[in-house]
C-alpha positions as CSV (number, residue, x, y, z in Angstrom):
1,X,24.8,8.4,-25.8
2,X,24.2,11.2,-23.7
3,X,25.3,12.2,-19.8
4,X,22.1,11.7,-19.3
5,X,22.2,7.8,-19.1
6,X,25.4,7.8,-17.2
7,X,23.4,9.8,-14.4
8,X,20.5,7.0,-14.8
9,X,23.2,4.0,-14.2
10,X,24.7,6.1,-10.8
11,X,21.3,6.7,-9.9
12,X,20.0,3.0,-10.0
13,X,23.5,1.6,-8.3
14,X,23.2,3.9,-5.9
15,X,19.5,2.1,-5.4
16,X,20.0,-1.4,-5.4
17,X,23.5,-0.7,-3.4
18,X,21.0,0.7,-0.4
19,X,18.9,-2.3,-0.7
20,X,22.1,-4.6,-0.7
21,X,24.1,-2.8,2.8
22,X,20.7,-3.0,4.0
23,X,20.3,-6.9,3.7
24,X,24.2,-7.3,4.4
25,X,24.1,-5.4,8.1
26,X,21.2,-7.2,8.8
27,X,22.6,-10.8,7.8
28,X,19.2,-11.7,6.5
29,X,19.9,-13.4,3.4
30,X,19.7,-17.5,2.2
31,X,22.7,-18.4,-0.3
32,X,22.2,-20.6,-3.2
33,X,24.7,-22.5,-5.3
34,X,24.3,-22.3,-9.6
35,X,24.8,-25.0,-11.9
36,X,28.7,-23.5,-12.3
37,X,29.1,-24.1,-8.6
38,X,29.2,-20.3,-8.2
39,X,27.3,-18.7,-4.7
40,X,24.1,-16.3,-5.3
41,X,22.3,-14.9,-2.7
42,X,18.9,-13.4,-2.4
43,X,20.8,-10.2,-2.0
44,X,22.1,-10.9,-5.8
45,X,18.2,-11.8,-6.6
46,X,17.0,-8.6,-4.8
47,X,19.0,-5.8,-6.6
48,X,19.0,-7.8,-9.7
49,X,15.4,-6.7,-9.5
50,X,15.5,-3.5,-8.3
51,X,18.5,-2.4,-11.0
52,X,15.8,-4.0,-13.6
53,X,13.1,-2.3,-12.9
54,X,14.5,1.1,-12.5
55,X,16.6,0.4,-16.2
56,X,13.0,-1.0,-17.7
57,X,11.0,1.9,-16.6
58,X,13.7,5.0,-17.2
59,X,14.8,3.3,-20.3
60,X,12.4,0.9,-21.6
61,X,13.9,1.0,-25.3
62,X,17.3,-0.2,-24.1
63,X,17.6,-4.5,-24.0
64,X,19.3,-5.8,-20.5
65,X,21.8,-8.6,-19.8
66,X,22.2,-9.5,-16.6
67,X,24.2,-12.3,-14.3
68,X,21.1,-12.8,-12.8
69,X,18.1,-13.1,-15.5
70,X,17.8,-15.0,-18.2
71,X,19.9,-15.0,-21.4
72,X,18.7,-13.6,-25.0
73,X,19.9,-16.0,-27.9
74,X,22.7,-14.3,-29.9
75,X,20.5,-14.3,-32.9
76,X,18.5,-11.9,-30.9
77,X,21.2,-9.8,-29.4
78,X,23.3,-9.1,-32.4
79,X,20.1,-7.1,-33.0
80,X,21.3,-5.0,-30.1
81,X,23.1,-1.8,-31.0
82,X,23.0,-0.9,-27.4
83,X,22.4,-2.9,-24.1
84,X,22.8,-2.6,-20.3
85,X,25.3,-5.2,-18.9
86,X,24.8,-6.0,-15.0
87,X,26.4,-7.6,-12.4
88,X,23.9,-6.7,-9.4
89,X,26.6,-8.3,-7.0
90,X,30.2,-8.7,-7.6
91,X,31.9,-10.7,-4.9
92,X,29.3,-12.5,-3.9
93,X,31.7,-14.7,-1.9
94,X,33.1,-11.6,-0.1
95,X,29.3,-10.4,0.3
96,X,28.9,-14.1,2.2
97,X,32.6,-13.8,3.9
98,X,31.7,-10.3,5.1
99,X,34.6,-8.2,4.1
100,X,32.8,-5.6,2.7
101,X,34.3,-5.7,-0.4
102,X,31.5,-6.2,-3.1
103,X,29.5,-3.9,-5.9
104,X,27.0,-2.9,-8.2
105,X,28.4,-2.8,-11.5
106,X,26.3,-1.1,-14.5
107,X,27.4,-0.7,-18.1
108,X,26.0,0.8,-21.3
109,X,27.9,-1.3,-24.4
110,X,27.2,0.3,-27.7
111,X,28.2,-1.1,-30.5
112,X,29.8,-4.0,-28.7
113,X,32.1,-1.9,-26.7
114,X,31.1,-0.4,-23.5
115,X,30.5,3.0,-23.5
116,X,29.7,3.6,-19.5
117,X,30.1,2.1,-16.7
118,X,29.3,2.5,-13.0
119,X,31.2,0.6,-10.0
120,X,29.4,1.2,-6.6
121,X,30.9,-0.6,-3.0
122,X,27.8,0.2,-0.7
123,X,29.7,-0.8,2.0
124,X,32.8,1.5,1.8
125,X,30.6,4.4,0.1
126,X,32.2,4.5,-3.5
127,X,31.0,5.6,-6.6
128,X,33.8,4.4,-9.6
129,X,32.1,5.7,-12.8
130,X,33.4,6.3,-16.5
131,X,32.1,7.2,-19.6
132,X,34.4,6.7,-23.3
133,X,35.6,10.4,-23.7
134,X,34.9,11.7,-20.5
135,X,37.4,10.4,-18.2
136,X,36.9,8.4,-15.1
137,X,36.0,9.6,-11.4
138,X,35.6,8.6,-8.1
139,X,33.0,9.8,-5.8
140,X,34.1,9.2,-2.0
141,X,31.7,8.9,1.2
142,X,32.0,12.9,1.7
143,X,31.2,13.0,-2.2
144,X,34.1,14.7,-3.5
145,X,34.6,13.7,-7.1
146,X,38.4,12.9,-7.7
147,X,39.6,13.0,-11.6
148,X,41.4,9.1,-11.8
149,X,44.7,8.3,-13.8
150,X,46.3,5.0,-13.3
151,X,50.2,5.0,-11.3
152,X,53.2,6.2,-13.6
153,X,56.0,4.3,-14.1
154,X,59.3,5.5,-13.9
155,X,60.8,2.0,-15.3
156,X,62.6,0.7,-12.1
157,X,59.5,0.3,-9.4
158,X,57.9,-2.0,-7.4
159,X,54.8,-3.2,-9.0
160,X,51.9,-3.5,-7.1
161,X,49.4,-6.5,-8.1
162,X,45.9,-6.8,-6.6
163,X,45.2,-10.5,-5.7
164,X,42.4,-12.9,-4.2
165,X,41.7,-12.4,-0.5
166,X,40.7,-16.3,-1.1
167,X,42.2,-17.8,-3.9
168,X,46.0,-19.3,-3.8
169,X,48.6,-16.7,-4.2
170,X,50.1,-19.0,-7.1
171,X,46.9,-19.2,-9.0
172,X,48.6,-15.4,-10.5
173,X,52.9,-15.6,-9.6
174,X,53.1,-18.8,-11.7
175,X,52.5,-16.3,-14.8
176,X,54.7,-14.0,-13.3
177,X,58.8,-12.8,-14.3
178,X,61.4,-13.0,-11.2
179,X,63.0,-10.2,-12.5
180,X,60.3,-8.2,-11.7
181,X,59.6,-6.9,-7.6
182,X,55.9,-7.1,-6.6
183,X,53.9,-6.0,-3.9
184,X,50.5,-8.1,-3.5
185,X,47.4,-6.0,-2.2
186,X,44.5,-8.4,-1.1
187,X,41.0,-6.9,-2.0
188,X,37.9,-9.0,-2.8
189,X,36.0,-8.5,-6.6
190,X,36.8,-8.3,-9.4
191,X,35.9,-4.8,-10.4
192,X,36.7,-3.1,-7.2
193,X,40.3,-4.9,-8.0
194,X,40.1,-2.9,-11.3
195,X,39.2,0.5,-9.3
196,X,42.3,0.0,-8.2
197,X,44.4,-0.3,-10.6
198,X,42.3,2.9,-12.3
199,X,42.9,4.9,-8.7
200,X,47.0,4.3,-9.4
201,X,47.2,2.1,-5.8
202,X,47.7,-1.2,-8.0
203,X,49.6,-1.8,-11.2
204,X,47.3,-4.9,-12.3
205,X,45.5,-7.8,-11.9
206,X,45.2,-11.6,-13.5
207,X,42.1,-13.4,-13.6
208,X,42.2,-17.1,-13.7
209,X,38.6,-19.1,-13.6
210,X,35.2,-18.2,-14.7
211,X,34.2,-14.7,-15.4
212,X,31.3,-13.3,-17.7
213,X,31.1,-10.4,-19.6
214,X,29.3,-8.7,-17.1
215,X,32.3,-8.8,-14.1
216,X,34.5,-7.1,-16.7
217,X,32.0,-4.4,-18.8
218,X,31.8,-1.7,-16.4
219,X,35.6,-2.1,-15.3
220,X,36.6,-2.1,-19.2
221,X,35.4,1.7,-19.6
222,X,36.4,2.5,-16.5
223,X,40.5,1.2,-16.9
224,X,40.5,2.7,-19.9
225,X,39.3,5.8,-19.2
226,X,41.9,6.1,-16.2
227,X,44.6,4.9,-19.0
228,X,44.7,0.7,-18.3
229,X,43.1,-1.5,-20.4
230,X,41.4,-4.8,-19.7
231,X,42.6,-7.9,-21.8
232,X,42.4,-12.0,-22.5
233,X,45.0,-13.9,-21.1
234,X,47.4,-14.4,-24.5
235,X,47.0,-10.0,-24.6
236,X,44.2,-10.3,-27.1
237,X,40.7,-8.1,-26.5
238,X,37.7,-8.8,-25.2
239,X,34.6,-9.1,-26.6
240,X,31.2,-8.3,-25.4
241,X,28.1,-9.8,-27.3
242,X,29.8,-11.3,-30.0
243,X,29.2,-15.2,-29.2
244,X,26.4,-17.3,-27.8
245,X,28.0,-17.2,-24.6
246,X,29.1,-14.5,-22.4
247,X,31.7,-16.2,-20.4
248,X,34.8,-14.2,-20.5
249,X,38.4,-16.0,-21.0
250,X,41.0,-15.7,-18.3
251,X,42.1,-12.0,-18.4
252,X,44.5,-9.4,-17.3
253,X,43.6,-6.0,-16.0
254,X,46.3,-3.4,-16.6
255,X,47.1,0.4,-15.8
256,X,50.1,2.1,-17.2
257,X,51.0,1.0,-20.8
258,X,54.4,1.9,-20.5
259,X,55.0,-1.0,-18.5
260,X,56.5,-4.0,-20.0
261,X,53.4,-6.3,-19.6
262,X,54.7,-8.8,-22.6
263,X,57.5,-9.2,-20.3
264,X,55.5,-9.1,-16.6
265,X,52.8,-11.7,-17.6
266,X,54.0,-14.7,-19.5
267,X,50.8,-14.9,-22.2
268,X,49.1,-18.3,-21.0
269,X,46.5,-19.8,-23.4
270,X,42.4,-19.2,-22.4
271,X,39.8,-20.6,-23.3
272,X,37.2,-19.2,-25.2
273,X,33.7,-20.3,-24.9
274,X,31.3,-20.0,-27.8
C-alpha cells in the first residue's frame, strides 16, 4: 500500500470533519438511540455518507466497514485482503455533550492488521495520522507536522492515565496497583485518548464496555507507530476481521513498553464476542 492512500484517508477526514463542526456549531442535529443503547446522530449518518462516497469513488476496488452501514457476513469478508475501517464519529456522546472532543477515524487493514490510520478532531484542528513503517505525526491548526513518540520512562514517575470525562473514575482504578502514583487526565473518545498516549501527555488508557473494531483500527497503527501498542484486557492482541462480529473485548491502550504494565493493570477477563 502506497502513500498515496494515506493522502486519500486525510483528504476524506478532513471532508466529513468540515461537514461534522459545521452541523456541531450550528446545533442542528436529531439524536437517535441503537439497539445497543448507544447515541447516533444525524451528524454520525451524514459523514458516514460523505467518508463513503469519497472512499467508493477514489477507491472503488477497496470493500468498507463502517459503524454506520451495514455489516458484510464473515464468509464474505475473509475474502478481503484489504478494507477501510470507519468510525465517522467517535464520541458521539461528547459530540451531544459539546466538549469538542470527538473524530473522524479512517483505517486501511491489510491482511487483518491495520496498515493506516487517520484521527481527525474538527473541532480542535488535528490531524493524528500513521502509517506501519512510516512513523506517526500530528498535524496542528497552523499545520506544522510534529514527528510523535510516546513519554519515556525513567522507572520512578508519575504515570499519567487518560480517563472518561463521563464514566465513573473506578470503572479503570479498580484494575489498578497502589503502588503505583497516577495522574488522571479527562478527555472524551476513545481515539483521541489514544492520541494522547501516542503524543507522550498520557501513559495509557483502559477501556471497559462496548467497543468495535472500528473505535480501535485507526488508533492501533497509530500507538504503535508512536511506540504503544493497543491490547485485550488479559494483554492478549486484537483482532480485526477475524470473527462474525466486530465488537472489540475490553482493552488497554499503552505507550512506553518499558513500563511494567503486567504489574500496572491487573489482567481482568473480557469477553470476546464471535
Amino acid at each position: 500500500m502506497t502513500s498515496e492512500l494515506l493522502q486519500i484517508a486525510i483528504n476524506t477526514a478532513l471532508k466529513a470533519g468540515e461537514k461534522v463542526l459545521e452541523i456541531y456549531q450550528q446545533g442542528d442535529f436529531r439524536q437517535y438511540q441503537k439497539d445497543d443503547l448507544s447515541p447516533v446522530t444525524s451528524a454520525d449518518l451524514t459523514a458516514n455518507q460523505v467518508i463513503m462516497d469519497e472512499l467508493t469513488r477514489l477507491t472503488p476496488d477497496i470493500p468498507v466497514v463502517s459503524e454506520e452501514s451495514e455489516l458484510a457476513s464473515l464468509s464474505e469478508r475473509s475474502r478481503w485482503q484489504h478494507y477501510w475501517l470507519l468510525d465517522p464519529i467517535d464520541g458521539t456522546g461528547e459530540f451531544i455533550a459539546g466538549s469538542g472532543d470527538f473524530a473522524v477515524n479512517i483505517a486501511l487493514v491489510v491482511d487483518g492488521w491495520p496498515n493506516l490510520g487517520v484521527i481527525h478532531a474538527p473541532f480542535h484542528q488535528t490531524i493524528h495520522y500513521a502509517q506501519k513503517g512510516k512513523g506517526c505525526f500530528k498535524r496542528d491548526i497552523q499545520g506544522q507536522e510534529t514527528l510523535l513518540k510516546v513519554a519515556g520512562y525513567d522507572g520512578n514517575r508519575t504515570l499519567n492515565i487518560a480517563v472518561s470525562r463521563r464514566q465513573a473514575l473506578t470503572n479503570v482504578t479498580q484494575y489498578l496497583d497502589p503502588q503505583f502514583n497516577y495522574h488522571h487526565i479527562a478527555y472524551g473518545s476513545c481515539s483521541l485518548k489514544s492520541c494522547l498516549i501516542a503524543e507522550g501527555i498520557a501513559d495509557f488508557y483502559i477501556r471497559t464496555g462496548p467497543t468495535g473494531e472500528w473505535d480501535t483500527g485507526a488508533s492501533q497503527i497509530i500507538l504503535e507507530e508512536a511506540g504503544g501498542t493497543i491490547l485485550d484486557s488479559e494483554f492478549k492482541p486484537l483482532s480485526y476481521n477475524k470473527r462474525e462480529s466486530v465488537m472489540n473485548p475490553d482493552f488497554i491502550a499503552l505507550g512506553n513498553q518499558d513500563i511494567p504494565w503486567h504489574k500496572v493493570i491487573k489482567s481482568f477477563r473480557c469477553e470476546r464476542h464471535f
